[in-house]
VMD Tcl script that builds the backbone (N, CA, C; Angstrom):
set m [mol new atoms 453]
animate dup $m
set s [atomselect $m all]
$s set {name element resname resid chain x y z} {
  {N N UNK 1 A 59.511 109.610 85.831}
  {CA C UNK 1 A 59.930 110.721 86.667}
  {C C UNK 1 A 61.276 110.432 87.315}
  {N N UNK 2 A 61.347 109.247 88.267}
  {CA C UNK 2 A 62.334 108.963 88.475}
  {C C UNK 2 A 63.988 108.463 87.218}
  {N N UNK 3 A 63.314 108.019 86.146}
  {CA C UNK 3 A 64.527 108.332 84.829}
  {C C UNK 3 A 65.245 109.691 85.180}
  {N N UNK 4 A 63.708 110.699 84.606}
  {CA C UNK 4 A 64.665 111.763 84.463}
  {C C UNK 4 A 65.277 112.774 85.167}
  {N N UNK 5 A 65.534 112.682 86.693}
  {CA C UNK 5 A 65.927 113.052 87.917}
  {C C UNK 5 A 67.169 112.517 87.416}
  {N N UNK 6 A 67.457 110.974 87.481}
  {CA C UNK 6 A 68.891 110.243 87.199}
  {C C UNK 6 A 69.563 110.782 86.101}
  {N N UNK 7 A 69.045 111.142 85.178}
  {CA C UNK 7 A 69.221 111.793 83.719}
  {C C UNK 7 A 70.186 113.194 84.293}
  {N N UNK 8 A 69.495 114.193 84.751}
  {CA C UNK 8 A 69.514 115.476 85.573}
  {C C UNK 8 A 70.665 115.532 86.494}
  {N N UNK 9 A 70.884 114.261 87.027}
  {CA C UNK 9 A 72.095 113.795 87.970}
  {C C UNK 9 A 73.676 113.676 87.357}
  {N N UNK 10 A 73.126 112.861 86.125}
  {CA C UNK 10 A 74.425 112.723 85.354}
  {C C UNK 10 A 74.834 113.655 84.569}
  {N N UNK 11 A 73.951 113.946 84.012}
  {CA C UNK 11 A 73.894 115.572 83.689}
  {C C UNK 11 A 74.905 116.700 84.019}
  {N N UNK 12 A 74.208 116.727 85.146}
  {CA C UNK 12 A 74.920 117.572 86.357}
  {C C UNK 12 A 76.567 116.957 86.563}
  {N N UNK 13 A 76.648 115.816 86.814}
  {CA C UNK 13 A 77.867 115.608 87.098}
  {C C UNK 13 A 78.648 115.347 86.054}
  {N N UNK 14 A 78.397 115.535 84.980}
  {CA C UNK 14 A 79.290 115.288 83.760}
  {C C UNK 14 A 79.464 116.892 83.380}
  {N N UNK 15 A 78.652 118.015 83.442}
  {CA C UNK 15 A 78.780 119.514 83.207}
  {C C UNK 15 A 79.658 119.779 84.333}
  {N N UNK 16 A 79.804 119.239 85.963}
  {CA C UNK 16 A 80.783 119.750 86.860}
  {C C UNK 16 A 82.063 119.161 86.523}
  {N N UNK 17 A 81.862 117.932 85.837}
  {CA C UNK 17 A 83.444 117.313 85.710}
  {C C UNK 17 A 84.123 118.166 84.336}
  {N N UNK 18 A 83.378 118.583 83.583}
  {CA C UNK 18 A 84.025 119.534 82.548}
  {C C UNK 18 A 84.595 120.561 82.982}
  {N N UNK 19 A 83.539 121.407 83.693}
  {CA C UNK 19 A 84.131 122.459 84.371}
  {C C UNK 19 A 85.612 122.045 85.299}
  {N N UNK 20 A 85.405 121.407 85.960}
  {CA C UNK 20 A 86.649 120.788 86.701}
  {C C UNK 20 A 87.711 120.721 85.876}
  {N N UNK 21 A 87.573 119.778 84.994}
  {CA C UNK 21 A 88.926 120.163 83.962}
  {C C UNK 21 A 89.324 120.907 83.526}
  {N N UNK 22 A 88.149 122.011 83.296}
  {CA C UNK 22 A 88.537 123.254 82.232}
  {C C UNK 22 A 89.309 123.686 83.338}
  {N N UNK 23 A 88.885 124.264 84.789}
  {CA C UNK 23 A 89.607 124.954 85.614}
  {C C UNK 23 A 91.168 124.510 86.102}
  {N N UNK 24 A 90.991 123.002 86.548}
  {CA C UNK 24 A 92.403 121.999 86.543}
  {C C UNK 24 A 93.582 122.705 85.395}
  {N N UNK 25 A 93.286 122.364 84.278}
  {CA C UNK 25 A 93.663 122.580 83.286}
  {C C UNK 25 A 94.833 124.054 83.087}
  {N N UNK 26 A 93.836 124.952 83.473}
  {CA C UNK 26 A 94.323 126.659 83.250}
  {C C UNK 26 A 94.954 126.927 84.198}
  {N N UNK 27 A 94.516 126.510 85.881}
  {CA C UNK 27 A 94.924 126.778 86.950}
  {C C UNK 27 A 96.582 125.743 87.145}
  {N N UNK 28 A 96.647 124.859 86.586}
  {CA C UNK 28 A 98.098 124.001 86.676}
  {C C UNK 28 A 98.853 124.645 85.305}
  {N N UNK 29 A 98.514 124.933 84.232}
  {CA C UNK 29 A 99.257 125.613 83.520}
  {C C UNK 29 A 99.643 126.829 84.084}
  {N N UNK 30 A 98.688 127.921 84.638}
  {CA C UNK 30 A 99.261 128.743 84.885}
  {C C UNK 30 A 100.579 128.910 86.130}
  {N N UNK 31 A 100.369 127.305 86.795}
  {CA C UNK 31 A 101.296 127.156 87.467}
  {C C UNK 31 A 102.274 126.549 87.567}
  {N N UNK 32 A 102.656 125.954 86.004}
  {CA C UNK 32 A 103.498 125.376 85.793}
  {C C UNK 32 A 104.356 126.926 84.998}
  {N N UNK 33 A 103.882 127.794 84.364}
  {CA C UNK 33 A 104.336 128.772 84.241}
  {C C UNK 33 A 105.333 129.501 85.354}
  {N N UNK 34 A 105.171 129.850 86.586}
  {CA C UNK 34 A 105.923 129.962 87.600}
  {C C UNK 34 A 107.453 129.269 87.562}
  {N N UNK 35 A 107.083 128.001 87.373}
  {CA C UNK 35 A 108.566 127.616 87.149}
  {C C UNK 35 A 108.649 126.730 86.188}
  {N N UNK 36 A 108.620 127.171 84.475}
  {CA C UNK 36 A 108.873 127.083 83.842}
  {C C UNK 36 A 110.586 126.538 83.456}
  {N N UNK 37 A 111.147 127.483 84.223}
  {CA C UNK 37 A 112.420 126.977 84.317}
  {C C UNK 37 A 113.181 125.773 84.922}
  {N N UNK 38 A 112.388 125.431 85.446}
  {CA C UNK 38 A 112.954 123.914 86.054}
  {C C UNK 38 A 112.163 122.395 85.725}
  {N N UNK 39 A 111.338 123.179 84.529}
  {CA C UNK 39 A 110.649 122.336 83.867}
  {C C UNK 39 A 111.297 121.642 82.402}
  {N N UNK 40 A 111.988 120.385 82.183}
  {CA C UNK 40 A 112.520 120.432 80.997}
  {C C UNK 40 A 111.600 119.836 79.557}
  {N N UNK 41 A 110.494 119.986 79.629}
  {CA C UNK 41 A 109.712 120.171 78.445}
  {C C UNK 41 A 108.808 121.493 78.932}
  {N N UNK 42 A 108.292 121.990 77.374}
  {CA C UNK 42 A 107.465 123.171 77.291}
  {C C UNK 42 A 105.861 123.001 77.603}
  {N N UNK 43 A 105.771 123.088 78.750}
  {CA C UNK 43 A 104.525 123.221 79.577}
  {C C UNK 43 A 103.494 124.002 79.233}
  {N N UNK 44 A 102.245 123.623 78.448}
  {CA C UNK 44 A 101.236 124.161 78.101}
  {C C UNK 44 A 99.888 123.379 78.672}
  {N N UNK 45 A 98.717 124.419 78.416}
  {CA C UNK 45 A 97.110 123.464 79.003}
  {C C UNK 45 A 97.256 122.261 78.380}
  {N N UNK 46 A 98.027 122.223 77.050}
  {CA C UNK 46 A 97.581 121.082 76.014}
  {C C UNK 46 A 98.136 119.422 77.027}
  {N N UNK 47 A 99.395 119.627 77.314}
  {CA C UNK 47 A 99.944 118.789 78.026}
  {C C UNK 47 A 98.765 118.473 79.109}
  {N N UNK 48 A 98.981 119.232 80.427}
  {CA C UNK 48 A 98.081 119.415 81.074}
  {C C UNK 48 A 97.084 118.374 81.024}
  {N N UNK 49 A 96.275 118.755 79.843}
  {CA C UNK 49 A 95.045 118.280 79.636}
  {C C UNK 49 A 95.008 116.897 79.446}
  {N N UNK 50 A 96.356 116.441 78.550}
  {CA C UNK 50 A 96.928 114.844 78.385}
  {C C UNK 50 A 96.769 114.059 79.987}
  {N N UNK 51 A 97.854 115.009 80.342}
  {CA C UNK 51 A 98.078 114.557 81.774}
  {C C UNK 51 A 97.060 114.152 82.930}
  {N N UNK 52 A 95.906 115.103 82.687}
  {CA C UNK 52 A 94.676 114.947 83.500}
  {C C UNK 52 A 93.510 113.485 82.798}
  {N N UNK 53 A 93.578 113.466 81.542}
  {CA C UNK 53 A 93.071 112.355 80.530}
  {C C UNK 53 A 93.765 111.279 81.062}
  {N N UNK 54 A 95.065 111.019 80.771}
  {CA C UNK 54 A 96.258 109.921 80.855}
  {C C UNK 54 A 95.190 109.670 83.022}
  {N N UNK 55 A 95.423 110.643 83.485}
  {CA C UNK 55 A 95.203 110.083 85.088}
  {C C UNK 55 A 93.985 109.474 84.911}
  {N N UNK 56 A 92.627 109.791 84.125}
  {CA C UNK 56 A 91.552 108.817 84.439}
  {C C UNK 56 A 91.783 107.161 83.688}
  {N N UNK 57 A 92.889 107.270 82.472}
  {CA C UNK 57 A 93.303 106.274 82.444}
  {C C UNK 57 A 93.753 104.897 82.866}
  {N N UNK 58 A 94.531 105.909 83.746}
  {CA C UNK 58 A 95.661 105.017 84.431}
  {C C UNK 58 A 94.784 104.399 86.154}
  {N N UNK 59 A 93.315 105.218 86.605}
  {CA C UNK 59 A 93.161 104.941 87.509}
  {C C UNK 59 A 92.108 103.895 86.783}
  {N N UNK 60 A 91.849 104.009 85.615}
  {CA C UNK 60 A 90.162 102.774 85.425}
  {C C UNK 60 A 90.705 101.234 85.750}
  {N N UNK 61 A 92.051 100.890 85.476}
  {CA C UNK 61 A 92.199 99.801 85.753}
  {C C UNK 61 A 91.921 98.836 87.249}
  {N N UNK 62 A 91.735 99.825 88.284}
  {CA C UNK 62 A 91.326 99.800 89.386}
  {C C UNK 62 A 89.972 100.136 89.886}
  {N N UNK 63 A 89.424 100.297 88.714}
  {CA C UNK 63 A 87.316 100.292 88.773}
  {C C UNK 63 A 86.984 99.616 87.992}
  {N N UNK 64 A 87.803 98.767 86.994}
  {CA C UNK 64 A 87.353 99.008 85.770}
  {C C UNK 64 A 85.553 97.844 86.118}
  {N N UNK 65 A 85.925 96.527 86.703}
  {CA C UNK 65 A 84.883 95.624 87.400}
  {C C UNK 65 A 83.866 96.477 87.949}
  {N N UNK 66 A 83.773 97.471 88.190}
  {CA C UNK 66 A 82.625 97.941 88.704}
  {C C UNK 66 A 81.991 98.422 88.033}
  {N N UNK 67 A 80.004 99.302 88.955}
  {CA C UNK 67 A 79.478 99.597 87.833}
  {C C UNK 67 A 79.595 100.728 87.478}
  {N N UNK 68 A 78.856 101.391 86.151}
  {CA C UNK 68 A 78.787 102.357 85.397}
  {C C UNK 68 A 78.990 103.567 86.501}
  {N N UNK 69 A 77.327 103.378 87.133}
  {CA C UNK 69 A 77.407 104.443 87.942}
  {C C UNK 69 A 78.479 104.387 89.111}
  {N N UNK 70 A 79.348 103.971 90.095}
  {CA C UNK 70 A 80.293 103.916 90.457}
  {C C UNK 70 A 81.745 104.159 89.911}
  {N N UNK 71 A 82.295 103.981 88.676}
  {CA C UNK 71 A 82.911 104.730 87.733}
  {C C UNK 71 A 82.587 106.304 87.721}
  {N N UNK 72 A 81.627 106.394 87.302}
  {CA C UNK 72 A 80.744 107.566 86.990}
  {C C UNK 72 A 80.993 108.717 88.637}
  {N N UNK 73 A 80.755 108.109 89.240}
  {CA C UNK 73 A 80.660 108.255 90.819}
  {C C UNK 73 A 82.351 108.645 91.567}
  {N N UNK 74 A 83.179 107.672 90.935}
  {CA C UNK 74 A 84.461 107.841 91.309}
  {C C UNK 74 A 85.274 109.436 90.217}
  {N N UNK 75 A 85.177 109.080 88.928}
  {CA C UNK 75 A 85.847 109.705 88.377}
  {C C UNK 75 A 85.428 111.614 88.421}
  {N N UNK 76 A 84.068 111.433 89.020}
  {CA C UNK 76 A 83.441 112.866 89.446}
  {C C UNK 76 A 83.994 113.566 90.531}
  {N N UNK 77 A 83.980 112.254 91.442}
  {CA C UNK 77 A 84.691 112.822 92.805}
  {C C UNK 77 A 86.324 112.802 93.064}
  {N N UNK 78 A 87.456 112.120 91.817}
  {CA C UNK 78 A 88.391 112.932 91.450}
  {C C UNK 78 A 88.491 113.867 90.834}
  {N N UNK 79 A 87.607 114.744 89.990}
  {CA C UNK 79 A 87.794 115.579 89.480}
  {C C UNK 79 A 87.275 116.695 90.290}
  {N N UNK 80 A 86.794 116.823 90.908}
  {CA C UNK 80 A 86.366 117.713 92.476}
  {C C UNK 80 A 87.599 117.662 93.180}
  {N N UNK 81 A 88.236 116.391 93.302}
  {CA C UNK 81 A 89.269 116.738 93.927}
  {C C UNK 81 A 90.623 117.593 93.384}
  {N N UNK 82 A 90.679 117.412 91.995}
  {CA C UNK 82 A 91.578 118.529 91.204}
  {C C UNK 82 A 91.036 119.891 91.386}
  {N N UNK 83 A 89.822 119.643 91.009}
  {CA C UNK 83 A 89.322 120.818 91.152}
  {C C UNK 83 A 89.374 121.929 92.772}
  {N N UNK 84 A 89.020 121.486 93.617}
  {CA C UNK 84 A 89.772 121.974 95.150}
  {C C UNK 84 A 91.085 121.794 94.957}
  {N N UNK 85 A 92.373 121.325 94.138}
  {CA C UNK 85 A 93.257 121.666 94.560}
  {C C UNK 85 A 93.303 122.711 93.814}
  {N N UNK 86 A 92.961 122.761 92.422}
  {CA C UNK 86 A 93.157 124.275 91.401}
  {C C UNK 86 A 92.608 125.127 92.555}
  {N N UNK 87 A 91.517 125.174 93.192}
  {CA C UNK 87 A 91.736 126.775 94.021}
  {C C UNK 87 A 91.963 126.536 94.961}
  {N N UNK 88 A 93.134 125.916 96.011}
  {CA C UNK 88 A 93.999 126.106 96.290}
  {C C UNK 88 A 95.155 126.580 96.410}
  {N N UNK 89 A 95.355 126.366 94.763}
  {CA C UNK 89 A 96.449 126.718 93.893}
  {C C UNK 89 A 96.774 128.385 93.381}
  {N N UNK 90 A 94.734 128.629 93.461}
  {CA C UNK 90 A 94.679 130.155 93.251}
  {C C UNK 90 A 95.506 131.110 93.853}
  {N N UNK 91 A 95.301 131.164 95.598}
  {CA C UNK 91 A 96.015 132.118 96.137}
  {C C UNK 91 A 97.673 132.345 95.610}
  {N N UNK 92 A 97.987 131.158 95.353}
  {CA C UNK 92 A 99.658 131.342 95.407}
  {C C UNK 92 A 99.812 131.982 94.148}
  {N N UNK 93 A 98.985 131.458 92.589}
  {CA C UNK 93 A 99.033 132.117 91.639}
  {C C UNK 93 A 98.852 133.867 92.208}
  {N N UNK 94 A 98.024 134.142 92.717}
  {CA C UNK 94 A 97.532 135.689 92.899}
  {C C UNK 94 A 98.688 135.639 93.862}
  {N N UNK 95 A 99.523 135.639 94.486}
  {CA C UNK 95 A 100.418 136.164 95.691}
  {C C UNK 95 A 102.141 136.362 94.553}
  {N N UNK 96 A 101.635 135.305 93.417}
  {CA C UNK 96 A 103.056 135.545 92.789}
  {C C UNK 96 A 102.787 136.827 91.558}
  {N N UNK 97 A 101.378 136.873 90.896}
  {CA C UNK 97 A 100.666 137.951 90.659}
  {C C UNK 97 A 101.734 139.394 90.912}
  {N N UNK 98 A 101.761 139.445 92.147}
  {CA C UNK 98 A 101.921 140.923 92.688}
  {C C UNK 98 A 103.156 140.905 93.194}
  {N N UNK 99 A 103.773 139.523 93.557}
  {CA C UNK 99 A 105.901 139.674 94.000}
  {C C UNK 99 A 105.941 138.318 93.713}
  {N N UNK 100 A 107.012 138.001 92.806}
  {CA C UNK 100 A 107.389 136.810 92.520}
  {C C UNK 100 A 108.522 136.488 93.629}
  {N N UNK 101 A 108.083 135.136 94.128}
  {CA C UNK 101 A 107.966 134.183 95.155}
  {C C UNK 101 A 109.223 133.206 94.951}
  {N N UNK 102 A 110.331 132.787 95.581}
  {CA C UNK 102 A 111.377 131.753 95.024}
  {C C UNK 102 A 110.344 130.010 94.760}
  {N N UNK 103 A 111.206 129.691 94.056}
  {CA C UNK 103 A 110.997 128.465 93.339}
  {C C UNK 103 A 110.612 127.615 94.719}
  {N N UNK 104 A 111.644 128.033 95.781}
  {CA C UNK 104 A 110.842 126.633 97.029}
  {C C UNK 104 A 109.719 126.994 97.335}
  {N N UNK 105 A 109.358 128.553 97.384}
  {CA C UNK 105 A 108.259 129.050 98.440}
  {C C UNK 105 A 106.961 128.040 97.415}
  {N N UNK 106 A 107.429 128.721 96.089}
  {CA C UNK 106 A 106.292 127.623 95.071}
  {C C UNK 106 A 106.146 126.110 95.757}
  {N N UNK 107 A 106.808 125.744 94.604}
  {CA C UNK 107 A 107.103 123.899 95.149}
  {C C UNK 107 A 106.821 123.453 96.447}
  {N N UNK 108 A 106.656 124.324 98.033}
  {CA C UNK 108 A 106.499 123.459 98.779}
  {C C UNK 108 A 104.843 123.729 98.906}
  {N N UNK 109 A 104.460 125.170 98.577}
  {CA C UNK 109 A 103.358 125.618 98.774}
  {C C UNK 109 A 102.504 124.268 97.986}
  {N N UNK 110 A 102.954 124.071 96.727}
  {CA C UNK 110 A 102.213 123.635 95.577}
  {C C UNK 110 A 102.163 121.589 96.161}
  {N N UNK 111 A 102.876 121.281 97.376}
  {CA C UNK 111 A 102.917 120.110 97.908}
  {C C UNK 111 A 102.261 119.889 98.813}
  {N N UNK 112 A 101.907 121.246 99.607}
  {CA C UNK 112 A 101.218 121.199 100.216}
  {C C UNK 112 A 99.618 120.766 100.275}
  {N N UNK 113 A 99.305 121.714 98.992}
  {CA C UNK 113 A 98.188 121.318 98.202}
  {C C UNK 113 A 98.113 119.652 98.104}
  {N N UNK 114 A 99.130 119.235 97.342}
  {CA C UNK 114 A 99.086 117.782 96.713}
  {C C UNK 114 A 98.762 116.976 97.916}
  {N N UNK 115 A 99.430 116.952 99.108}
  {CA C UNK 115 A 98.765 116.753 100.438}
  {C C UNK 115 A 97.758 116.856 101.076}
  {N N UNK 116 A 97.312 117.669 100.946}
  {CA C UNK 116 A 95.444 118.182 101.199}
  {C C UNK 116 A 94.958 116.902 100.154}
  {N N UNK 117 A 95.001 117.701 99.282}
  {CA C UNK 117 A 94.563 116.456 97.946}
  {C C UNK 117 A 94.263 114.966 98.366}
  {N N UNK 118 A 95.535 114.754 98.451}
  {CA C UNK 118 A 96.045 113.462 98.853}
  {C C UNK 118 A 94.724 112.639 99.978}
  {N N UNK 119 A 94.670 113.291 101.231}
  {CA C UNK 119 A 93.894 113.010 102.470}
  {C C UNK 119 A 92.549 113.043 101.825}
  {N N UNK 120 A 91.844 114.462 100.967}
  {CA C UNK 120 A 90.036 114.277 100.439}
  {C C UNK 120 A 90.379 113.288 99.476}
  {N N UNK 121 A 90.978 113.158 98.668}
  {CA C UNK 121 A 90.774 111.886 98.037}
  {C C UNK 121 A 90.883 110.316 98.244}
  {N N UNK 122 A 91.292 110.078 99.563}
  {CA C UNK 122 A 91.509 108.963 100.329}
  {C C UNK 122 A 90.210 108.625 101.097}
  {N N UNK 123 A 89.454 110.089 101.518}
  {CA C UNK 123 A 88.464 110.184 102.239}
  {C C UNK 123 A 87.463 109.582 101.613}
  {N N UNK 124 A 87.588 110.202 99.951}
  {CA C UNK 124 A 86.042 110.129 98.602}
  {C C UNK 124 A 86.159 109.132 98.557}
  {N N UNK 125 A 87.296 108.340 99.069}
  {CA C UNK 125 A 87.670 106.514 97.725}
  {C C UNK 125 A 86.895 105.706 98.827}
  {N N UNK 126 A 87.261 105.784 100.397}
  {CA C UNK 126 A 86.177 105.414 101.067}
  {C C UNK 126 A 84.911 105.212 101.426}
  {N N UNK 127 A 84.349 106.863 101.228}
  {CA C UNK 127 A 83.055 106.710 101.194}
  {C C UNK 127 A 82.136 106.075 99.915}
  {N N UNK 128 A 83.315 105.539 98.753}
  {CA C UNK 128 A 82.759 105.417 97.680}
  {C C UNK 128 A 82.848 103.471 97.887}
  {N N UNK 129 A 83.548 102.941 99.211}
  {CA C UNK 129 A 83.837 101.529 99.272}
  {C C UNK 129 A 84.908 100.953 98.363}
  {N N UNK 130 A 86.046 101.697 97.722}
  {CA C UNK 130 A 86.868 101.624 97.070}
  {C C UNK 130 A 88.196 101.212 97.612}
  {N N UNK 131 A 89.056 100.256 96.917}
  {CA C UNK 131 A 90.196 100.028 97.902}
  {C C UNK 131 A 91.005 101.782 97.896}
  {N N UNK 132 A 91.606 101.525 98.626}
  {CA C UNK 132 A 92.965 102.814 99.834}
  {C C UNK 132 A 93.837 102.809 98.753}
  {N N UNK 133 A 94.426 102.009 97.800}
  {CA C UNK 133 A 95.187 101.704 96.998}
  {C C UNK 133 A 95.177 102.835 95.446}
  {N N UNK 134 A 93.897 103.006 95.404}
  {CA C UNK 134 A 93.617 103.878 94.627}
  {C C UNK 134 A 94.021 105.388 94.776}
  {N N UNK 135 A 93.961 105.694 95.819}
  {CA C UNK 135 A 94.230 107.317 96.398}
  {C C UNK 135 A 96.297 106.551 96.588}
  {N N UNK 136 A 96.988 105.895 96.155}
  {CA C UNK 136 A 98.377 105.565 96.197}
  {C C UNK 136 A 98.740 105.765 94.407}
  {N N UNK 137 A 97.704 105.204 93.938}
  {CA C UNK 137 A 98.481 104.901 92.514}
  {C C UNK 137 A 97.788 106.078 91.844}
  {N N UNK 138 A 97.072 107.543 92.346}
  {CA C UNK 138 A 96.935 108.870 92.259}
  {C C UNK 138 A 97.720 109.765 92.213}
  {N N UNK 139 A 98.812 109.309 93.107}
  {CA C UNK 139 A 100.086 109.627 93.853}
  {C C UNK 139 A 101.532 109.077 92.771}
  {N N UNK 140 A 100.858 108.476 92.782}
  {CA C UNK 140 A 102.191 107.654 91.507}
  {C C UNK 140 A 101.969 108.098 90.355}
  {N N UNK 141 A 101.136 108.122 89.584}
  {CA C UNK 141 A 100.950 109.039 88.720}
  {C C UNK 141 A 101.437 110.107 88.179}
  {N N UNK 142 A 101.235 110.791 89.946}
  {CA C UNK 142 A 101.906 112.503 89.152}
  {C C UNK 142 A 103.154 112.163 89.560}
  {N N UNK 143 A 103.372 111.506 90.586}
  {CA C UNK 143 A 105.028 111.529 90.525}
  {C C UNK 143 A 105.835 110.722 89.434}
  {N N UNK 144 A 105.543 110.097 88.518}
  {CA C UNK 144 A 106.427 109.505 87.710}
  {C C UNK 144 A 106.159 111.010 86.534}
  {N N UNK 145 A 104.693 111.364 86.208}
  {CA C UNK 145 A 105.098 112.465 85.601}
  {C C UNK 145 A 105.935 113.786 86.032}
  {N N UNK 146 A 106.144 113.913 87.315}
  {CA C UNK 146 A 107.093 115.107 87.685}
  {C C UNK 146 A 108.422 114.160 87.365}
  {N N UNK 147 A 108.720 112.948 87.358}
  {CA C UNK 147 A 110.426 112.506 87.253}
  {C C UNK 147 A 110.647 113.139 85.562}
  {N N UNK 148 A 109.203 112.773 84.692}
  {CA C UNK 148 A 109.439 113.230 83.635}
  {C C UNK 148 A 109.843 114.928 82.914}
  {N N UNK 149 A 109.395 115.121 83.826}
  {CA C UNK 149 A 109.284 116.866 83.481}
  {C C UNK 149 A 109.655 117.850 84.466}
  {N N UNK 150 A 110.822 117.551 85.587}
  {CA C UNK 150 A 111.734 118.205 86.047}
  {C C UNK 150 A 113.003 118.322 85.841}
  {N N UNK 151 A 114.023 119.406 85.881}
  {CA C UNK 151 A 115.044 119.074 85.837}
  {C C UNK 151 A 115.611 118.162 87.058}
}
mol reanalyze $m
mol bondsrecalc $m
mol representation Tube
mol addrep $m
């Protein structure tokens, strides 16, 4: 009984982390669309999707010693955290929807987010007993990919 509760658990959190991506995914494309133009490669989900893959990558080296379920545990509760920033991200998509918005109003709006971000995921890495270091090299991440793909 108790197996298959744990079963049901992972379950569960491997169907929310899909969803998470799927939404990550559509919701940052569609907002890399916005400013397309100051983007110097052609920005699609496909990238995207690299980009979100490449990040659980680049963070396992910093779990990798731990266990399954703690992995399991961490990489769920970053993808919750993409996932709250994609609807975050919503309103501004729907506000540019109906009057397109200058490139700063985007970009600072869209930092703002990354900031929010920034703080729940510092919060999750804690409650998960994880070094602080991790919610830094989260941060590094996307910023070496924005050096890549801005003008």
């Amino acid at each position: 009984m108790e197996n298959n509760k744990l079963i049901h658990a992972i379950w569960f959190k491997l169907s929310v982390m899909v969803i998470a991506v799927a939404v990550t995914v559509v919701t940052l494309n569609k907002y890399a669309q916005l400013i397309q133009h100051i983007i110097v490669i052609k920005y699609d989900w496909h990238f995207e999707l690299l980009m979100l893959t490449g990040m659980l990558f680049f963070q396992y080296p910093f779990i990798y010693k731990k266990t399954w379920n703690l992995k399991l545990e961490y990489y769920f509760k970053m993808l919750l955290v993409s996932l709250i920033g994609s609807i975050l991200l919503m309103p501004l998509l729907i506000l540019n929807y109906y009057a397109d918005h200058s490139d700063m109003f985007n970009l600072v709006y869209f930092f703002v987010v990354v900031l929010i971000m920034f703080f729940i995921h510092k919060k999750m890495v804690a409650t998960l007993n994880l070094p602080v270091l991790i919610s830094y090299t989260w941060v590094l991440y996307r910023v070496i990919i924005l050096i890549f793909i801005l003008n």
